[in-house]
Short mmCIF file of the C-alpha atoms (twelve columns), coordinates in Angstrom:
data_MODEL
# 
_entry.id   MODEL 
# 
loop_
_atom_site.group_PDB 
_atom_site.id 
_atom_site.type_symbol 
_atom_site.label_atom_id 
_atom_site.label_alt_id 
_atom_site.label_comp_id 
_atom_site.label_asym_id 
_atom_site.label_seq_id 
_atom_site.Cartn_x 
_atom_site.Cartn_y 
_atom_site.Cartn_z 
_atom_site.pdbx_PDB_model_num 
ATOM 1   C CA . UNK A 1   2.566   22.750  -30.143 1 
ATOM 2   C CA . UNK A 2   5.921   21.038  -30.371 1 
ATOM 3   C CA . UNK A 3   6.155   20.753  -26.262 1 
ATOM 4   C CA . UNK A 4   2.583   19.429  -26.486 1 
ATOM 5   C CA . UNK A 5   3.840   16.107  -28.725 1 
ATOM 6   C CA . UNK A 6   6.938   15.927  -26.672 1 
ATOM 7   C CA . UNK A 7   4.411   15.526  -23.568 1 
ATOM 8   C CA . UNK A 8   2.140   13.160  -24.976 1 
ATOM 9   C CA . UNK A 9   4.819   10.836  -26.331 1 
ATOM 10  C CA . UNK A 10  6.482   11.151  -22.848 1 
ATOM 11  C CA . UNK A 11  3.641   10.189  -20.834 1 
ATOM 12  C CA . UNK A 12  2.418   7.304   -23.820 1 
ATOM 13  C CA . UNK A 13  6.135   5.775   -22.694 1 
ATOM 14  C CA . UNK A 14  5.705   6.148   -18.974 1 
ATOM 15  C CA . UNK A 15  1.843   4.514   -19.983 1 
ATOM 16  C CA . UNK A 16  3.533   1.351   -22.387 1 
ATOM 17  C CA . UNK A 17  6.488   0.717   -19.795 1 
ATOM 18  C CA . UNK A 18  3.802   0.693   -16.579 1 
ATOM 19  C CA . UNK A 19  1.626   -2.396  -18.730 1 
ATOM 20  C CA . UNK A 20  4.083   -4.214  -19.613 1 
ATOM 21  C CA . UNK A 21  4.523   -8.278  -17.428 1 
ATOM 22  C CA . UNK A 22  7.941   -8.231  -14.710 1 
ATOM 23  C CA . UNK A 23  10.002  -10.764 -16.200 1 
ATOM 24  C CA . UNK A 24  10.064  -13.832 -13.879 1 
ATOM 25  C CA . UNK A 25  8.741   -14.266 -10.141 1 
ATOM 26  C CA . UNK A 26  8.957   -12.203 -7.831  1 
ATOM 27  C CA . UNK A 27  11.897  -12.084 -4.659  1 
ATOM 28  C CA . UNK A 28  10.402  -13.098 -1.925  1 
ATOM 29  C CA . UNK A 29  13.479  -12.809 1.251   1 
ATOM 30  C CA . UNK A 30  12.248  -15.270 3.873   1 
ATOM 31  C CA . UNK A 31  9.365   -16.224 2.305   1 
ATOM 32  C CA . UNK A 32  8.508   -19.118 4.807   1 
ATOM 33  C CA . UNK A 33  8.529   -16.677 7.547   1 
ATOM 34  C CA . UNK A 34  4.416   -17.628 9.067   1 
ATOM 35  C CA . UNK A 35  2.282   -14.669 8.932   1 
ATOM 36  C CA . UNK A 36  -0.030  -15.591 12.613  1 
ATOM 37  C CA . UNK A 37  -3.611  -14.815 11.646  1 
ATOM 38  C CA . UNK A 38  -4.068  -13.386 14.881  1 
ATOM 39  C CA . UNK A 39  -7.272  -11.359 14.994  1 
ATOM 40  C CA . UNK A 40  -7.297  -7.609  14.595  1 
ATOM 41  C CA . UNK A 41  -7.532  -6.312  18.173  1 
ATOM 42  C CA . UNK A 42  -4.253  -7.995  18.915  1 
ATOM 43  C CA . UNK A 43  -2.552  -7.733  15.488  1 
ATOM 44  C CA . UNK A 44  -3.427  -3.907  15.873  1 
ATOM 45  C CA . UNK A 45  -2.536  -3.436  19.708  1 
ATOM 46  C CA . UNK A 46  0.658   -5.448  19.056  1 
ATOM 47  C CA . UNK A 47  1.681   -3.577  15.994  1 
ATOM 48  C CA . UNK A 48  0.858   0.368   17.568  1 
ATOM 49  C CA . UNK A 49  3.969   -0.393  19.747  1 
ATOM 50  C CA . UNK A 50  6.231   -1.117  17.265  1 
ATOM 51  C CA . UNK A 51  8.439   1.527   16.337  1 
ATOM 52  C CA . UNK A 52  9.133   0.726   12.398  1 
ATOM 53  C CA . UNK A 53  6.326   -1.854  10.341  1 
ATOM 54  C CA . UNK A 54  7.718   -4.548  8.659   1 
ATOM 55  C CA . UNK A 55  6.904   -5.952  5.457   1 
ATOM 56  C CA . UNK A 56  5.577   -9.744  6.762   1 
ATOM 57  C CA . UNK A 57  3.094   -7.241  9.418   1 
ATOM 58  C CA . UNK A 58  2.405   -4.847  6.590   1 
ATOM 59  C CA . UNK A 59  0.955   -7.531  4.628   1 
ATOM 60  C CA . UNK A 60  -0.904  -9.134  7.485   1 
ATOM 61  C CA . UNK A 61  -2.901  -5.851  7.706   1 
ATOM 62  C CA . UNK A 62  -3.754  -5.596  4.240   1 
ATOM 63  C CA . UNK A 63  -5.113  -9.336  4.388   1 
ATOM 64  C CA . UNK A 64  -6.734  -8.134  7.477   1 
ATOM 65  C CA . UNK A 65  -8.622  -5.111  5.819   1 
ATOM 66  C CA . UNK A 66  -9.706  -7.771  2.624   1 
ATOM 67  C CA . UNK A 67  -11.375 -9.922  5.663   1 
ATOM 68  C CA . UNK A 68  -8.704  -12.700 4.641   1 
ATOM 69  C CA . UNK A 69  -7.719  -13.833 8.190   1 
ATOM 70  C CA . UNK A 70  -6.083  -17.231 7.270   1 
ATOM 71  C CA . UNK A 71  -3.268  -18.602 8.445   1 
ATOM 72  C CA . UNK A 72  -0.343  -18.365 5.798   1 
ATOM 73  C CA . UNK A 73  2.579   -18.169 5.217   1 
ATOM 74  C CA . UNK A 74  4.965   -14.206 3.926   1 
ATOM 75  C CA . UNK A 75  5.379   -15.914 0.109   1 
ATOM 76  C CA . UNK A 76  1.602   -17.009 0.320   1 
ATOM 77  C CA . UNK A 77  0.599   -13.439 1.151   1 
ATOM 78  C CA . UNK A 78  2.687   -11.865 -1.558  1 
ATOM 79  C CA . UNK A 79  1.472   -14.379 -4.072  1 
ATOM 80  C CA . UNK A 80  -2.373  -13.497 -2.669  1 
ATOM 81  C CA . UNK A 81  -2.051  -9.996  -3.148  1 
ATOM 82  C CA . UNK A 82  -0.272  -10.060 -6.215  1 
ATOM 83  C CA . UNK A 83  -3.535  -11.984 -7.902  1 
ATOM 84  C CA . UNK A 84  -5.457  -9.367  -6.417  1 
ATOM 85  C CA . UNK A 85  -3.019  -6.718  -7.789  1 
ATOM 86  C CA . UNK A 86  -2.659  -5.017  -4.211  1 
ATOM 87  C CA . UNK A 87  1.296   -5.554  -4.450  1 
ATOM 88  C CA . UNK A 88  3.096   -4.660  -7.952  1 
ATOM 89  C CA . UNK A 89  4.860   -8.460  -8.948  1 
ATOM 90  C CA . UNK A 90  7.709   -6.606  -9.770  1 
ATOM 91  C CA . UNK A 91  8.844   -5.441  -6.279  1 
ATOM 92  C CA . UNK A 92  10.904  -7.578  -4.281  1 
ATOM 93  C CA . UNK A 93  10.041  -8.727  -0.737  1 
ATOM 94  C CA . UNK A 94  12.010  -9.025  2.681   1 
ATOM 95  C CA . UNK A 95  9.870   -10.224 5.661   1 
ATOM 96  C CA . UNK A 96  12.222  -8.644  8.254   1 
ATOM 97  C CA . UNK A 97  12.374  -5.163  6.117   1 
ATOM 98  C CA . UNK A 98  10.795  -2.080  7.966   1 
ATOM 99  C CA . UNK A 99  8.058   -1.153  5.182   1 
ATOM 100 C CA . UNK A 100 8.132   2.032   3.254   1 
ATOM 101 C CA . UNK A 101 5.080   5.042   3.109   1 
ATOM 102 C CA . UNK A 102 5.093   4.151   -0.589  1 
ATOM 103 C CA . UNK A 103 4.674   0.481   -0.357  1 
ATOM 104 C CA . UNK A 104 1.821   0.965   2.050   1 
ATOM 105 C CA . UNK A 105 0.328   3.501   0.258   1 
ATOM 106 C CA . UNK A 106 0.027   1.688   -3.348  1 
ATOM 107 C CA . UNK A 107 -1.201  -1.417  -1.171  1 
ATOM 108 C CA . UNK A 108 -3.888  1.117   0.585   1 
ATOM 109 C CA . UNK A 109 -4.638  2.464   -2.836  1 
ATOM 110 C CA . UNK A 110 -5.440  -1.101  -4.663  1 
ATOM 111 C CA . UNK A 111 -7.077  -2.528  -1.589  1 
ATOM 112 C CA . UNK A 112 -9.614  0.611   -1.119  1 
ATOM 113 C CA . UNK A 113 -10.138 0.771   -5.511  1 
ATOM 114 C CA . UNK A 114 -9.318  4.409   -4.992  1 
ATOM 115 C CA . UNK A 115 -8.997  5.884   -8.235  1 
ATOM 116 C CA . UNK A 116 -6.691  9.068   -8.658  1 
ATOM 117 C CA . UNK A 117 -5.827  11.844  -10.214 1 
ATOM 118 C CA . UNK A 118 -4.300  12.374  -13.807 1 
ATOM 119 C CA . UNK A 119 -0.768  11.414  -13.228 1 
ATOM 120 C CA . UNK A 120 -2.522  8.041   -11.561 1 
ATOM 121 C CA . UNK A 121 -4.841  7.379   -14.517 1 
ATOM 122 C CA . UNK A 122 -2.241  8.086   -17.196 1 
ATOM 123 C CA . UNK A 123 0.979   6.305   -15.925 1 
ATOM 124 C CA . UNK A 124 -1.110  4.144   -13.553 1 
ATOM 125 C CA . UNK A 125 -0.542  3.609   -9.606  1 
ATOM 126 C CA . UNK A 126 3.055   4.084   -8.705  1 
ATOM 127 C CA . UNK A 127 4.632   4.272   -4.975  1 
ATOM 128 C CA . UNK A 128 5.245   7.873   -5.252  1 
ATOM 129 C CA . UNK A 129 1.773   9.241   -6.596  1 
ATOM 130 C CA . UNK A 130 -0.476  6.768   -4.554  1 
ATOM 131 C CA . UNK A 131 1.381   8.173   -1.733  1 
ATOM 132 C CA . UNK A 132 0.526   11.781  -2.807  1 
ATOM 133 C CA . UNK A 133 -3.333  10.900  -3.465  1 
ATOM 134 C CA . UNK A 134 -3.276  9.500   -0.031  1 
ATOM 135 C CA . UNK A 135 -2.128  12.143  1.290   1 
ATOM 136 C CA . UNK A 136 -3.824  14.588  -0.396  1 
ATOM 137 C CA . UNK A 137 -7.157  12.641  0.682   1 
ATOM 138 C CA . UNK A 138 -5.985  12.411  4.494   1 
ATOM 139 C CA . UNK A 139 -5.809  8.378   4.850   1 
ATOM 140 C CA . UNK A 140 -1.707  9.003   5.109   1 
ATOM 141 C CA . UNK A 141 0.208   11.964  6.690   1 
ATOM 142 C CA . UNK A 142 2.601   13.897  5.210   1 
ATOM 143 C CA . UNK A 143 6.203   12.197  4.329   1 
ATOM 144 C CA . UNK A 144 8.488   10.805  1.748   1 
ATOM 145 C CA . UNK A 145 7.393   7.664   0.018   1 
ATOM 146 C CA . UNK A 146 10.855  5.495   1.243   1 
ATOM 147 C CA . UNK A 147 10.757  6.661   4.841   1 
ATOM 148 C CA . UNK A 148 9.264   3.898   7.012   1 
ATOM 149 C CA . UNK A 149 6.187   3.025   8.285   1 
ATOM 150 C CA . UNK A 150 5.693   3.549   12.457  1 
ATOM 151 C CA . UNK A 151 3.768   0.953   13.596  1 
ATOM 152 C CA . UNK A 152 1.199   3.473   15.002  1 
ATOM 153 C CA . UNK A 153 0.957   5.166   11.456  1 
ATOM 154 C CA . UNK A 154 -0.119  1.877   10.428  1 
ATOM 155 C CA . UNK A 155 -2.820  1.103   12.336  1 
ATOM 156 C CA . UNK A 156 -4.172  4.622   11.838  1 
ATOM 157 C CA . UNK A 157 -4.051  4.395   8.372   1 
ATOM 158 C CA . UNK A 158 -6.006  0.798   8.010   1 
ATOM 159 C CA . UNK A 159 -8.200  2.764   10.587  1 
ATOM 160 C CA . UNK A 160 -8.830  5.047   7.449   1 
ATOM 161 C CA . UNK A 161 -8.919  2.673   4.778   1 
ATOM 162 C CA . UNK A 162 -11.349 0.669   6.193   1 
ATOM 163 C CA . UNK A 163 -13.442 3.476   7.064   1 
ATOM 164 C CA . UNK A 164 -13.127 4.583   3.222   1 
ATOM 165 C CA . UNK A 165 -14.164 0.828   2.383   1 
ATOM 166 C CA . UNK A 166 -17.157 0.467   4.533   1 
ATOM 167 C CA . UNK A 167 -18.665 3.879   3.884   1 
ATOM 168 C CA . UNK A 168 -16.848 5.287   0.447   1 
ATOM 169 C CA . UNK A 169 -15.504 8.232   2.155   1 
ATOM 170 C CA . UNK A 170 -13.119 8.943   5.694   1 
ATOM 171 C CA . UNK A 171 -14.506 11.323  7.908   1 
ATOM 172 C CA . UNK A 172 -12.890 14.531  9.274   1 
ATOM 173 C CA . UNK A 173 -12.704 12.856  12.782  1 
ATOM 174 C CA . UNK A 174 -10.625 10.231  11.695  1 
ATOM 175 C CA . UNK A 175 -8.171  12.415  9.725   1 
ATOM 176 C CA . UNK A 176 -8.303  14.740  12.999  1 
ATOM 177 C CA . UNK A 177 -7.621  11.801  15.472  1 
ATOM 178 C CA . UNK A 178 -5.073  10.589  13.234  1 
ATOM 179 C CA . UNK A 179 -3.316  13.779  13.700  1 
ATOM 180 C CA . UNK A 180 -3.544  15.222  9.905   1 
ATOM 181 C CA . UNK A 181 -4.845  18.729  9.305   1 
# 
């Protein structure tokens, strides 16, 4: 029973430390860098030949897949999708920096309202086990949650998660094009 309290406490911490506010604003690395609002055909042809996604084009799809096609500016994104709670305020932000699979898959996660597993209702969306609900629901392929984000990866997974968004569920063509089992 002992190992039972030691569990509960543990997870009650992980719970506590999860709610409570990031001191300050978050760092925003070229935040002036201008996100173009170009529309999705040529945001997501341009961004399948990239070999490595970068934050500022990470973002742009996420705005893309919310419908929010504006004009704006990297810090104006972050700030956008930090109201919405589709980026965690406490992260810090580099425009130029290749985006990781967990980044993209707690900003897939908020954007699509996907609610998880235990570990993801108890300690609340982290990098690391959005990634693994992704995964396990086949909207992201296997990987580690810092390795980058290939720019054809991307588009296949906002493929998926607006699929899951307009119809509540991805269908087992999609995770077969996408090249998931």
């Amino acid at each position: 029973m002992r190992w039972a309290t030691t569990v509960v406490t543990a997870l009650l911490a992980v719970t506590l430390a999860s709610c409570q506010a990031p001191p300050g604003a978050p760092a925003i690395a070229n935040g002036q860098a201008a996100l173009p609002g170009t529309d999705s055909a040529e945001y997501l042809d341009d961004l399948s030949s990239q070999p490595t996604v970068t934050e500022a084009r990470a973002l742009e799809g996420i705005l893309l897949l919310l419908g929010q096609q504006q004009k704006t500016t990297f810090a104006e994104a972050v700030q956008l999708l930090i109201e919405r709670k589709i980026v965690d305020a406490a992260w810090d932000f580099q425009a130029d920096r290749a985006m990781t699979r967990g980044k993209a898959a707690y900003m897939i996660y908020q954007a699509c309202n996907i609610r998880g597993g235990l570990m993801l209702t108890l300690a609340g969306p982290s990098r690391r086990y959005c990634l693994k609900e992704l995964q396990y629901r086949g909207l992201m392929s296997p990987g580690l949650s810092y390795n980058p984000v290939t720019g054809m990866e991307y588009v296949a997974i906002l493929a998926r998660a607006d699929e899951l968004r307009q119809t509540g569920k991805v269908s087992a063509v999609m995770i077969r094009e996408g090249g998931l089992p």
